[in-house]
C-alpha positions in Angstrom: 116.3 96.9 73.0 113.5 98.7 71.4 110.1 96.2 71.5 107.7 96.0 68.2 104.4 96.7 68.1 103.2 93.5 68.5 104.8 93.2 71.6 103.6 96.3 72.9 100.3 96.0 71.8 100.6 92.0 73.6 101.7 93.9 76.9 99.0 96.5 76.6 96.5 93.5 76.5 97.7 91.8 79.5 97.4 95.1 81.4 94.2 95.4 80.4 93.2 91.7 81.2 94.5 92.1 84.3 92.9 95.5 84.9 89.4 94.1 84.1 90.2 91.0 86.5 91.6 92.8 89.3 89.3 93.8 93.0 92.1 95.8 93.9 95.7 97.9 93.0 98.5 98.8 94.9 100.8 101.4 92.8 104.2 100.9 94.4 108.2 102.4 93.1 110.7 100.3 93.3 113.9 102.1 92.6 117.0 100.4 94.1 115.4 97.3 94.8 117.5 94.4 94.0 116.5 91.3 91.5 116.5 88.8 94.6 114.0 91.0 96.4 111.8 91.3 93.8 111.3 88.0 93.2 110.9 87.2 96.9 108.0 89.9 96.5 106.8 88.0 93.3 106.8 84.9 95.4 104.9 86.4 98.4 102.0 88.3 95.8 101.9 84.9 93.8 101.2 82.7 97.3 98.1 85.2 97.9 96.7 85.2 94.4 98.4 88.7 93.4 100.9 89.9 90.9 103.2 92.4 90.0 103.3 93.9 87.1 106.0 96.4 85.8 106.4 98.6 82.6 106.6 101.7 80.8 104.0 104.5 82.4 102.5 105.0 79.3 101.3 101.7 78.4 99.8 101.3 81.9 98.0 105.0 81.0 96.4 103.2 78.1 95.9 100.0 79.9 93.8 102.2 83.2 91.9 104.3 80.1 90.6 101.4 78.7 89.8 100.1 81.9 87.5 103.3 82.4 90.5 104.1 85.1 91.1 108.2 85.4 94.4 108.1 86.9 97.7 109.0 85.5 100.4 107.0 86.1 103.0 109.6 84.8 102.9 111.3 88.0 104.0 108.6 90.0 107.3 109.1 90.6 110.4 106.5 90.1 109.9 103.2 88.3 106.4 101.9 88.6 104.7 98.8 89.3 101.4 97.9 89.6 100.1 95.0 91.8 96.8 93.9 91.5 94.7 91.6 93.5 92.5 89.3 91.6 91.4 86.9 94.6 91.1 89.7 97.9 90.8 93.0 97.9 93.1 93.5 101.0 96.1 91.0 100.1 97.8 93.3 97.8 98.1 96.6 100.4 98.7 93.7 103.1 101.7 92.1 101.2 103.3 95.4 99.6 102.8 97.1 103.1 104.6 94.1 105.3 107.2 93.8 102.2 108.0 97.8 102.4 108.5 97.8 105.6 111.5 95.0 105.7 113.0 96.8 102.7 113.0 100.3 102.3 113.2 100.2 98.3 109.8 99.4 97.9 107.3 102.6 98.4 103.9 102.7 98.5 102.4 105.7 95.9 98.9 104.6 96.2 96.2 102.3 94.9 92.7 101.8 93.5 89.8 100.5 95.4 86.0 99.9 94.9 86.4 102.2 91.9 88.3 104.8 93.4 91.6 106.1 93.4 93.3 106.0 97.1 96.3 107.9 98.6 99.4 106.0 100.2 97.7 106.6 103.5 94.9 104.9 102.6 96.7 101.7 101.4 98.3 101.8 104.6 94.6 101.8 106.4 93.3 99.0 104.2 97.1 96.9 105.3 96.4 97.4 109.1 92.6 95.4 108.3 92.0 91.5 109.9 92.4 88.9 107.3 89.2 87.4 106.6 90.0 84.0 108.2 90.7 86.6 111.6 87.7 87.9 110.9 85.7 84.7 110.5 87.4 83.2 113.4 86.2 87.0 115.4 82.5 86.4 114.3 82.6 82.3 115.1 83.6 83.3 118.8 81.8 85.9 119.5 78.5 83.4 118.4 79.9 80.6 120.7 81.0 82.9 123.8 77.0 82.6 124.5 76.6 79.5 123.8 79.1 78.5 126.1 78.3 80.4 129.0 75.0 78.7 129.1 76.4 75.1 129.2 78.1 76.4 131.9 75.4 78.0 133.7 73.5 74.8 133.4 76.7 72.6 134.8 76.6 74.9 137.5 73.2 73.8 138.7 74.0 70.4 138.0 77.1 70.6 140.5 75.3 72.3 143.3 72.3 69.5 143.4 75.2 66.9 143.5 77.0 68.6 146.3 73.7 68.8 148.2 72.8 65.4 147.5 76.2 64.8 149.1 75.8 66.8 151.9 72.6 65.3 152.8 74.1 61.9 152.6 77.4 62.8 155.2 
């Protein structure tokens, strides 16, 4: 059923809402995918703070144009979504990578990044990055590792006076 203008131009805003809100883009097809799967993916991208958006490739031209986005969308090819990551810029790759490789409807075309257009390749790169809690936890031990080895150090001296103390008292 053909949609009116209005609704158009209502879809065309949200595009470019969520454009202007988004810290990163996946651009995935999703030919053959079935309904079930989709929303499983919908489910997974909501959980992380993402979305999926799908639609005609010309509104989304628009939509990136207005967004001071050159990229166009027509030579994606298939049927087209968009997932953007409003929350982390690494969710979105993360999730659509994991997602594509437990079913093989879901391709990765590409994305956008820091202001830049990135190949499929480089989605995959960005997918294969620690999550920031990993990396927190990374940082927190590698600043206690030190720390620890110190304390030890100190119970070590600690234990021999005890044992000499011991041995002078046999």
């Amino acid at each position: 059923m053909a949609q009116t203008k209005e609704q158009k131009q209502k879809k065309l805003n949200d595009l470019k809402k969520n454009i202007d809100e988004q810290k990163s883009m996946v651009f995935v097809a999703y030919d053959g995918l079935k309904a079930s799967d989709m929303f499983d993916l919908r489910k997974r991208l909501k959980e992380e703070g993402c979305r999926l958006v799908v639609g005609k490739k010309t509104l989304f031209n628009l939509a990136l144009k207005d967004g001071k986005i050159d990229f166009d969308s027509k030579g994606l090819q298939g049927q087209v979504g968009f997932i953007f990551g409003s929350e982390d810029e690494i969710s979105p790759a993360k999730i659509s990578h994991k997602f594509s490789k437990e079913n093989e409807n879901l391709k990765i075309l590409g994305g956008f990044f820091e202001n830049n257009i990135i190949t499929k390749e480089m989605v995959l790169t960005l997918a294969q990055i620690p999550s920031r809690e990993e990396l927190l936890s990374k940082v927190v031990g590698s600043i206690s590792s030190p720390v620890s080895g110190f304390v030890n150090v100190l119970q070590g001296n600690l234990r021999n006076l005890v044992y000499a103390l011991s041995a002078i008292k046999k």
